[in-house]
VOGU-3710 file (C-alpha; in Angstrom, 3 decimals, decimal comma):
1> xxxxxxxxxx> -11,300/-60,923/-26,104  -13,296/-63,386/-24,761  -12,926/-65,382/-21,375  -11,261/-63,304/-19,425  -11,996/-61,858/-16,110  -12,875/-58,005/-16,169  -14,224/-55,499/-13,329  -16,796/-52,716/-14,040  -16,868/-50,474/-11,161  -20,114/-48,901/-11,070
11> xxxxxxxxxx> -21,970/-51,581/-13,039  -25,666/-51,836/-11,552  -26,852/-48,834/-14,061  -26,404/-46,634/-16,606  -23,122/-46,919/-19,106  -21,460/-49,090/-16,539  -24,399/-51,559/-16,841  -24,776/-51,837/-20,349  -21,174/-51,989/-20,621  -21,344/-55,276/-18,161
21> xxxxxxxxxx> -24,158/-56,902/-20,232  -22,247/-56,792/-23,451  -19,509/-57,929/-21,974  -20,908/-60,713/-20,757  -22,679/-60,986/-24,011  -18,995/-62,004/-25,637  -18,411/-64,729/-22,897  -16,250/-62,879/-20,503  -16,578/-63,495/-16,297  -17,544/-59,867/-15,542
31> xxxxxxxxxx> -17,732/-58,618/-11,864  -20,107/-55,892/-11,275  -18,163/-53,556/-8,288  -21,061/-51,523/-6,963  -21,647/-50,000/-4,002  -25,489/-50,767/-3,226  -25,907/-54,205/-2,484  -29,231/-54,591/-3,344  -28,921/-52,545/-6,967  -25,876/-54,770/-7,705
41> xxxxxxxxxx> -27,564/-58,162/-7,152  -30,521/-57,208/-9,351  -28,215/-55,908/-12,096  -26,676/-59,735/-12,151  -29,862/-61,603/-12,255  -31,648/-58,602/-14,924  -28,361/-59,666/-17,300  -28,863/-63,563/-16,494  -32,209/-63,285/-17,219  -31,525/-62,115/-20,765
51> xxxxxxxxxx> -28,282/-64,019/-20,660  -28,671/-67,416/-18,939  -25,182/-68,341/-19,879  -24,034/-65,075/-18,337  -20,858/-64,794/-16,270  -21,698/-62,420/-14,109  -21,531/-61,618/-9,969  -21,922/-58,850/-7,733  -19,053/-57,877/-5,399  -19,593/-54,973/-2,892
61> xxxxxxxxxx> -17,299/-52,082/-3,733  -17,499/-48,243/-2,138  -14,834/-45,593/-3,791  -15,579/-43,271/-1,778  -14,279/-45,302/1,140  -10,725/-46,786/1,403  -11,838/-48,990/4,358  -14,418/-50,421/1,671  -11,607/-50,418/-1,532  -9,231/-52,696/0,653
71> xxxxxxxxxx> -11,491/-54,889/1,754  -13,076/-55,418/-2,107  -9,419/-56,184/-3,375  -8,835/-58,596/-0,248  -12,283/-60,404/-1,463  -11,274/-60,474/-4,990  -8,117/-62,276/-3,906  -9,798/-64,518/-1,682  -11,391/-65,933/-5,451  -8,254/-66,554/-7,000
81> xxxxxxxxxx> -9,305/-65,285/-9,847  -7,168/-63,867/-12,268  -7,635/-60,310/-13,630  -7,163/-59,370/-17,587  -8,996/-55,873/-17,423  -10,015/-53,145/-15,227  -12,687/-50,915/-16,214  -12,859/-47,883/-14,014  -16,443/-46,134/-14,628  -18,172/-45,304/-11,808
91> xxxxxxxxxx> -18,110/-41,384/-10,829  -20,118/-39,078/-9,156  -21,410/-35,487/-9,884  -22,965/-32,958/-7,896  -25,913/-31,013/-9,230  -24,437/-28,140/-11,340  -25,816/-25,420/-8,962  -24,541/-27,249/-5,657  -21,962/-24,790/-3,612  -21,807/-27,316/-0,886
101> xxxxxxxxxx> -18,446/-28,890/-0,305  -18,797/-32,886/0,864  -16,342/-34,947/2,356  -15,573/-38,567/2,048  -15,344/-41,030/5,406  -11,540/-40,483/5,101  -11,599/-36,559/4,280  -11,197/-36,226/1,136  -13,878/-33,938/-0,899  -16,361/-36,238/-2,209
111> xxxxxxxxxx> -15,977/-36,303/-6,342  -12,103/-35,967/-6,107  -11,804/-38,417/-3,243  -14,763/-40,894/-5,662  -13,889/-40,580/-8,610  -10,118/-40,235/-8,856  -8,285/-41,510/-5,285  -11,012/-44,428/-4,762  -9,761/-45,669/-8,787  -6,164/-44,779/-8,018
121> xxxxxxxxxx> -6,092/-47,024/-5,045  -8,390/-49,827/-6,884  -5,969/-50,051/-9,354  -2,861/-50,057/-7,659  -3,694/-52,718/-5,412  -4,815/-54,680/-8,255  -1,870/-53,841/-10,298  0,176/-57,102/-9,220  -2,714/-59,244/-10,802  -2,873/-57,507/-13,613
131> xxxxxxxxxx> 0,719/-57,814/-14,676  0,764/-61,372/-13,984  -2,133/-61,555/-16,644  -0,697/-59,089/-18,671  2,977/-61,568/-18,892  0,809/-64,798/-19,595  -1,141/-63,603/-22,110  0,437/-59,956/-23,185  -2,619/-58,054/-22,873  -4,042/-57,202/-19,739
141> xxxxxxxxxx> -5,458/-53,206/-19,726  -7,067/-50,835/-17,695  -9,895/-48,391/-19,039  -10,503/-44,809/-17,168  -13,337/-43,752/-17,984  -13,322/-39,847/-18,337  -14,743/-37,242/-19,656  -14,859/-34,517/-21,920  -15,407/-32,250/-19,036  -12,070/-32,302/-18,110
151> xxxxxxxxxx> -11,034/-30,018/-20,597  -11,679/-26,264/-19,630  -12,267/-25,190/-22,652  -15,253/-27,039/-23,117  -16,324/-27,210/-19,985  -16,190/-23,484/-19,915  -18,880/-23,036/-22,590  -21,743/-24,294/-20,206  -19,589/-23,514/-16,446  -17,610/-20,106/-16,634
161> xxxxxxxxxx> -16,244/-19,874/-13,506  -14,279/-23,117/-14,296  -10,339/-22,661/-14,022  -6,842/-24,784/-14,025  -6,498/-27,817/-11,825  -4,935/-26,050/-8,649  -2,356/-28,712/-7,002  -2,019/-26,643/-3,653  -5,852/-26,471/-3,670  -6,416/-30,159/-4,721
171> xxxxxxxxxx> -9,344/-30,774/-2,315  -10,849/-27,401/-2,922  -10,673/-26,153/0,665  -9,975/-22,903/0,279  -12,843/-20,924/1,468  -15,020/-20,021/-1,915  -13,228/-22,081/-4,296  -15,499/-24,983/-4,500  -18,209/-26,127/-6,765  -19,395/-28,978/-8,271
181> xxxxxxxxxx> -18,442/-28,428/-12,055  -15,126/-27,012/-10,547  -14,821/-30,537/-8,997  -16,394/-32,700/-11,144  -13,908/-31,329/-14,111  -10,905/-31,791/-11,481  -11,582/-35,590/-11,074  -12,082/-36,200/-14,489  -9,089/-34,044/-15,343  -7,063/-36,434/-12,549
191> xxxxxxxxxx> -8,206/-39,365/-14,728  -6,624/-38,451/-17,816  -3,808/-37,296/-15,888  -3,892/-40,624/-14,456  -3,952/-42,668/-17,397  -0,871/-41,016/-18,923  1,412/-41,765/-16,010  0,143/-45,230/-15,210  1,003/-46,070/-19,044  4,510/-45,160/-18,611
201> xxxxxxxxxx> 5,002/-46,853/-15,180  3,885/-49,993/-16,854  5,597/-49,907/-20,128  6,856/-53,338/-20,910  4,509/-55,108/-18,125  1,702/-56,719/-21,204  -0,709/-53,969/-19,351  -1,952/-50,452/-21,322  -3,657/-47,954/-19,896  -6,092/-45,665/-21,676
211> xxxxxxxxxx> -8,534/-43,073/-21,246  -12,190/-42,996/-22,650  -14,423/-40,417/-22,907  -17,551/-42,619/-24,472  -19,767/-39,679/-25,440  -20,014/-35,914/-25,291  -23,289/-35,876/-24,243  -25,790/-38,795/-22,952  -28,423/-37,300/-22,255  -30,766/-40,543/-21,040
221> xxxxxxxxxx> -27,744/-41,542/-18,567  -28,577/-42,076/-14,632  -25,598/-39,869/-14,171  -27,924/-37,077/-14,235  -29,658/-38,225/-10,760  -28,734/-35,289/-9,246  -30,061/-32,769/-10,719  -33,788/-31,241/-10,350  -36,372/-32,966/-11,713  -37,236/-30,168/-15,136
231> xxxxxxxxxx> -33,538/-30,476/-15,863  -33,810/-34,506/-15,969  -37,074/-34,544/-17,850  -36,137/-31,980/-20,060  -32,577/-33,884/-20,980  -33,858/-36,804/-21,182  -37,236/-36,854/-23,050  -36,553/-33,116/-24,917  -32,839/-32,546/-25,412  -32,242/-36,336/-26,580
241> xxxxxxxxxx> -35,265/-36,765/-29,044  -34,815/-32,932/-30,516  -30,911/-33,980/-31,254  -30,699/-37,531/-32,123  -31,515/-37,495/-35,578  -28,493/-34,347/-35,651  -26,321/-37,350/-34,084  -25,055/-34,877/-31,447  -26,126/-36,305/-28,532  -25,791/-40,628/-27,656
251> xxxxxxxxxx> -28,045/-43,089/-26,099  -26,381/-45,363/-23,250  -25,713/-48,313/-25,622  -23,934/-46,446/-27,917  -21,792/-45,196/-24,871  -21,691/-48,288/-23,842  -19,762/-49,130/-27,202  -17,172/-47,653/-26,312  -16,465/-48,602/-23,518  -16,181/-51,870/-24,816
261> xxxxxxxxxx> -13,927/-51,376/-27,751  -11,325/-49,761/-25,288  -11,853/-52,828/-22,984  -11,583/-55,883/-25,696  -10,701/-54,786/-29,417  -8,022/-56,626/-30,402  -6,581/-53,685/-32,398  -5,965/-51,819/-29,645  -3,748/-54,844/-28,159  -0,718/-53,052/-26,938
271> xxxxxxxxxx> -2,121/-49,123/-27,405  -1,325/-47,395/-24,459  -0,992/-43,844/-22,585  -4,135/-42,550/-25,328  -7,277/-40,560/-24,984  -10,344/-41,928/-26,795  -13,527/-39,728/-27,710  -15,818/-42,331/-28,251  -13,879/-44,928/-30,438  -11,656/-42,612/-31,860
281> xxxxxxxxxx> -8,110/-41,409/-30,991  -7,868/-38,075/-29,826  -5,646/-35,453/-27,884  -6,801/-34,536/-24,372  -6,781/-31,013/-23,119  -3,847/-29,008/-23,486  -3,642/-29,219/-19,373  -3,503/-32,822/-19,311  -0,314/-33,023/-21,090  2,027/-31,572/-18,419
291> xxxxxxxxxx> 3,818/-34,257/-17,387  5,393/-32,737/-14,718  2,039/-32,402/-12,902  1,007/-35,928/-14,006  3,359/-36,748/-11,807  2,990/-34,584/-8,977  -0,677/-35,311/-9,169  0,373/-39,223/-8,591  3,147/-38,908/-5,929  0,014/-36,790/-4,189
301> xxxxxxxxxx> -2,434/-39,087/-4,894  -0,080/-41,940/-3,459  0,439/-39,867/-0,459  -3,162/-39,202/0,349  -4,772/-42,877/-0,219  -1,817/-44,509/1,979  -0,089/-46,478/-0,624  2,596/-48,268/0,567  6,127/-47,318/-0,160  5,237/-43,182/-0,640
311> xxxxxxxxxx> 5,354/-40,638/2,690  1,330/-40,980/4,013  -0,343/-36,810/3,735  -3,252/-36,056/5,489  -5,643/-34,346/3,456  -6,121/-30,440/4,318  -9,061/-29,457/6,541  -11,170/-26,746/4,787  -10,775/-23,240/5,557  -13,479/-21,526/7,231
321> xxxxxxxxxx> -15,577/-18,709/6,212  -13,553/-15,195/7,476  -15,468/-13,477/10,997  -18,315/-10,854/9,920  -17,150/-7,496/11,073  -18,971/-6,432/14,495  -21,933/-5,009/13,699  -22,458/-1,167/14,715  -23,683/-0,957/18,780  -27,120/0,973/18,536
331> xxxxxxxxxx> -26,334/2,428/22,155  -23,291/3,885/20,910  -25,359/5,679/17,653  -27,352/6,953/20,207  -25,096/9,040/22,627  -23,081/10,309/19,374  -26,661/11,541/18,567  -27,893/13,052/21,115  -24,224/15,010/22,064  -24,437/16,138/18,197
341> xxxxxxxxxx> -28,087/17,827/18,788  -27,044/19,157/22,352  -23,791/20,930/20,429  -25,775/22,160/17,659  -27,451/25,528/17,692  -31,364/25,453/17,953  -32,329/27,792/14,209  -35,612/28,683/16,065  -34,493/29,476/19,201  -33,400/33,295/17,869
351> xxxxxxxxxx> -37,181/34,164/17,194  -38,237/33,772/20,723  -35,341/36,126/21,948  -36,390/38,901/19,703  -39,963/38,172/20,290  -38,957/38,949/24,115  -36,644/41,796/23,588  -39,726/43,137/21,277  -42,392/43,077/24,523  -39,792/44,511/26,745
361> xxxxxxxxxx> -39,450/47,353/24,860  -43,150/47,689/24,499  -43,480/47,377/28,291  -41,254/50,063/28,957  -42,817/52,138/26,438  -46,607/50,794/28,077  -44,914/52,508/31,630  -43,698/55,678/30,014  -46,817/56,790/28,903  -48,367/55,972/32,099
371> xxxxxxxxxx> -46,499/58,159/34,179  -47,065/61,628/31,897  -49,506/63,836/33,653  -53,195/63,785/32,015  -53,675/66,549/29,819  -57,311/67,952/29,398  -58,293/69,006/25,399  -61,537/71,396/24,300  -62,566/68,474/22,022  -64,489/66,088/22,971
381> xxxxxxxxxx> -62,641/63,324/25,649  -62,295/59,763/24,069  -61,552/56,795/26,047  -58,731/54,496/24,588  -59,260/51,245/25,713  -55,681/48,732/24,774  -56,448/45,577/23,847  -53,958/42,541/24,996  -50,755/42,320/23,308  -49,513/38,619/22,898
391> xxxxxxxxxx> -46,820/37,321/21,379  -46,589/33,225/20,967  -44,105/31,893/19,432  -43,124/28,068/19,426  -40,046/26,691/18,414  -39,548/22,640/18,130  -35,821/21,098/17,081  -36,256/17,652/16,026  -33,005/15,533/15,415  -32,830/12,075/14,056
401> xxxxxxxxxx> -30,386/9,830/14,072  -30,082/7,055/11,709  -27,439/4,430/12,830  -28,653/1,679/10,124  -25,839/2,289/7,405  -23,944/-0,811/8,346  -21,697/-1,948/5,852  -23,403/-3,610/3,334  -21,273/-6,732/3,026  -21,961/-7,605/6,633
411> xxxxxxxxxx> -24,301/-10,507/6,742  -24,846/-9,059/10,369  -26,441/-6,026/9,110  -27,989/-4,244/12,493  -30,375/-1,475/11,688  -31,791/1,025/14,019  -32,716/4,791/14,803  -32,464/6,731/18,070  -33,958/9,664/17,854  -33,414/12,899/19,644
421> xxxxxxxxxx> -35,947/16,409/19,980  -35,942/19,506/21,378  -39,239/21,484/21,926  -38,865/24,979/23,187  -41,257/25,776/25,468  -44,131/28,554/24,303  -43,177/32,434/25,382  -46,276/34,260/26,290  -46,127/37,860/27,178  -49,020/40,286/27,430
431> xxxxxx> -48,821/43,849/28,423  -51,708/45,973/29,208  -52,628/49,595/29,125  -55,767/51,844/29,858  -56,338/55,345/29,086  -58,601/57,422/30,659
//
């Protein structure tokens, strides 16, 4: 295919760059939909200055933003251009350990609302110019490009938490649900599903619709922005030279390929309502294949991006975390405390009252034997001197009380001790006696 008009969404780097430049390397007018202006305009003059003859141009395009997506298409008319292929490619990913939920300008979370409702809506506004191609000439298609990702069972290998593409939980809101894998394999998942549906809504229109995956691993791709720095150095300039002589791993030309050969090989004229892995036919996960949900997934879609002619549905608001539960009032530790050590019996308060009943008795014993008359003996008199008797006996009750066992799943976690203590004052007795 040659000469014809073709978008690339996504087109100022990476596999959606590459796959403008060879397009434009077999003589096609190629329009590079990006979102940076800037990034876009120096992707068209970096291909023109390799390619003089190059047909290429910049238009301003933001799928994450259906103010943005309508106003691209209402440019593109304003051309009068005609359209022959649309190549859907640009996508975004989170960084695999991001638990942050993002929202588009219109609500939607960010890599479902980018990379599957911005493309839905591209393409169905488009769709009227592509059919009018597509009866001229009797081959107009459009290219999703996917990824392997969105099957579960490999995704699961490097992401276990992954699981089934939840239609009452589209948008992830429920609290916990989301992450970025979980997400990013959603979206591509939607694009597969996407592909399938379109195919059979067009069938007999001159336009196919496939899905491409162009490589199972790229390790060199931009797409990788995201992530921390070791991760991108050690994909790009350690994972990718260790592996490409194993030819497990891709560079973004060979991608790039791809691409391509879904967008212009002439033996693919007519194919449509396929999965490609690489340039090869292939089945797509066994979850893709529900047709039932393809098209619940496209009445939903339809809903959710406005498109005329299906009941609008505003997307759900996210739930919010539950309430903590109340954290334990220290006060309230305290008086339980300190009623507890007033109720409880003192251990070494029972020595003191002994002690006591102990000197009493020695007192009246003391009193006894002064009050017996003196009795005179032939032996020699000796004087008894008593010493002082004492008895001191201390008794301390010490009672702590510990009110920092909150539950441990409260993120409120109060901890703090009131302490309570008896000290029983010291008994001293002394009793003294003489003897003369």
């Amino acid at each position: 295919m040659t000469g014809r008009v073709i978008i690339v969404t996504g087109a100022n780097s990476g596999i959606g760059y590459e796959v403008a430049r060879y397009l434009c390397e077999g003589g096609n007018n190629v329009i590079l939909a990006c979102r940076d202006e800037t990034k876009g305009n120096d992707a068209v003059q970096k291909i023109q200055s390799e390619n003089p003859h190059a047909l290429a141009t910049f238009m301003q395009l933001n799928l994450s933003s259906m103010e943005s997506i309508r106003k691209f298409v209402e440019d593109f008319h304003a051309t009068k251009k005609k359209l022959h292929v649309l190549v859907c490619n640009a996508g975004v990913c989170a960084a695999a350990s991001d638990r942050v939920r993002k929202e588009t300008a219109d609500k939607f979370e960010l890599t479902m609302g980018t990379n599957h409702l911005g493309h839905f809506l591209l393409t169905n506004l488009l769709l009227d110019d592509l059919k009018k191609a597509g009866a001229e000439s009797g081959d107009a298609r459009v290219v999703m490009v996917t990824s392997e990702a969105h099957n579960m069972d490999v995704a699961r290998k490097r992401n276990p938490p992954l699981v089934p593409l939840d239609m009452d939980n589209f948008m992830l809101t429920k609290y916990g649900t989301y992450n970025s894998m979980q997400a990013y394999k959603d979206s591509k998942l939607a694009n597969v599903m996407f592909a399938y549906e379109l195919a059979k809504q067009l069938e007999g229109t001159g336009v196919t619709a496939n899905a491409v995956c162009p490589a199972a691993n790229v390790p060199t791709t931009n797409f990788l922005r995201n992530e921390n720095m070791v991760q991108r150095f050690f994909m790009k300039w350690v994972l990718h030279r260790a592996l490409r002589f194993t030819h497990t791993t891709r560079t973004i030309g060979q991608a790039a390929q791809a691409v391509v050969n879904a967008a212009t090989n002439e033996e693919l004229k007519g194919v449509t309502g396929k999965y490609f892995l690489e340039t090869t036919e292939h089945q797509s996960s066994a979850e893709s294949l529900d047709e039932e949900v393809q098209k619940k997934l496209w009445n939903m879609s339809a809903g959710l991006v406005k498109l005329e002619g299906y009941d609008p549905i505003e997307p759900p608001e996210a739930e919010a975390p539950p309430p903590p539960p109340e954290p334990v009032k220290k006060e309230e530790k305290k008086e339980e405390g300190a009623s507890d050590a007033a109720a409880k019996p003192a251990a070494g308060d029972e020595k003191p009252a002994e002690a006591a009943s102990a000197e009493g008795e020695k007192k009246g014993d003391d009193a006894g034997a002064a009050a017996e008359p003196e009795k005179v003996e032939e032996t020699p008199v000796e004087l008894s001197q008593g010493g002082d008797t004492t008895a001191d006996t201390t008794a301390e009750l010490s009672t702590t009380v510990d009110d920092s066992s909150v539950p441990p799943e409260s993120s409120f976690a109060e901890s703090g001790c009131g302490d309570t203590t008896t000290e029983a004052s010291k008994l001293d007795s002394t009793a003294e006696s003489k003897g003369e």
